[in-house]
C-alpha positions as CSV (number, residue, x, y, z in Angstrom):
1,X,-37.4,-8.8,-111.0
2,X,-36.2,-5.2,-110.0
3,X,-38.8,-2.4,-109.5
4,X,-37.8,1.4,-108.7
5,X,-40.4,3.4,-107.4
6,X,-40.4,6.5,-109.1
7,X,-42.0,8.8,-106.7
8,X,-39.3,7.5,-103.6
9,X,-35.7,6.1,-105.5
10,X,-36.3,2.4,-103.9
11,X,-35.2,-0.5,-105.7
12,X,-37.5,-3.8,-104.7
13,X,-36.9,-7.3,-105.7
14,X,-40.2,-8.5,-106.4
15,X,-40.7,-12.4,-106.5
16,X,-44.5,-12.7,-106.6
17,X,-46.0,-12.8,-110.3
18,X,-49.4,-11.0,-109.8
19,X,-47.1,-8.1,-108.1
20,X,-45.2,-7.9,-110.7
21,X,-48.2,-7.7,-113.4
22,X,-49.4,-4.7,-111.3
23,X,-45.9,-2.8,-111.0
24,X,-45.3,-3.4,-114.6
25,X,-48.6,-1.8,-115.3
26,X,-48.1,1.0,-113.2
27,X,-46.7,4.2,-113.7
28,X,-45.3,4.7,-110.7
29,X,-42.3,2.1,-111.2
30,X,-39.8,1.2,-113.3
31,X,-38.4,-2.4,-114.2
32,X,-34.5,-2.3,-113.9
33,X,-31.5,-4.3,-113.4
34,X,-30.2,-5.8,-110.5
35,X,-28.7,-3.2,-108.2
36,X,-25.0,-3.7,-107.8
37,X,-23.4,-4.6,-104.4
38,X,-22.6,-1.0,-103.7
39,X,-25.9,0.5,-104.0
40,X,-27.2,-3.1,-101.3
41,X,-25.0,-1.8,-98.9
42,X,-26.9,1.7,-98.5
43,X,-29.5,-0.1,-98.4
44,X,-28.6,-2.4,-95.7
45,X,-27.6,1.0,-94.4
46,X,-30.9,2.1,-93.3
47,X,-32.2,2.6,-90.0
48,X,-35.7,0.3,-88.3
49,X,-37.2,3.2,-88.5
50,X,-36.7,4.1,-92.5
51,X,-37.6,0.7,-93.2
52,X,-40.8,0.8,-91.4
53,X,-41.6,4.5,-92.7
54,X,-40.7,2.6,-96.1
55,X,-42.7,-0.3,-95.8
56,X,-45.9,1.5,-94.3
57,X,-45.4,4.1,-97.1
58,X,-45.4,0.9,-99.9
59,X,-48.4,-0.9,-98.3
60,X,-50.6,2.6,-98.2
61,X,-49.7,3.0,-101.9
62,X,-50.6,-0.9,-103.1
63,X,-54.3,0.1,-101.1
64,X,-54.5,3.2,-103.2
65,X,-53.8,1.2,-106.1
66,X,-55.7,-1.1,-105.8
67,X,-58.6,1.0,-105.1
68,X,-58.0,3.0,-108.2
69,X,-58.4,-0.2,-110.0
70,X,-61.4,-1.3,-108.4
71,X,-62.6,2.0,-109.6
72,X,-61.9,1.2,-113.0
């Protein structure tokens, strides 16, 4: 399944079921179709250094996420 994150304009495949429960449950993102081979290649585009900002940026928000659910 595709996820867009609202708050940044990414598009993830996600793979792992539980991940997907959470994203569909959030607010944050957005299930959508399959991004088409144009919009890969701007992806494939980026630099190390977006793709770590990216991924650090993603992991911080699953914590925060998951902590707001603990809270619940």
């Amino acid at each position: 399944m595709w996820f867009l994150n609202q708050e940044t304009g990414c598009t993830w495949e996600v793979m792992d079921q539980e991940l997907t429960l959470r994203l569909q449950a959030s607010g944050h993102y957005e299930q959508v179709e399959e991004p088409q081979p144009d919009e890969t290649k701007q992806e494939a585009a980026q630099t190390k250094v977006q793709a770590t900002k990216n991924m650090k940026r993603t992991e911080k928000a699953q914590i925060k996420e998951e902590q707001e659910t603990a809270h619940e």
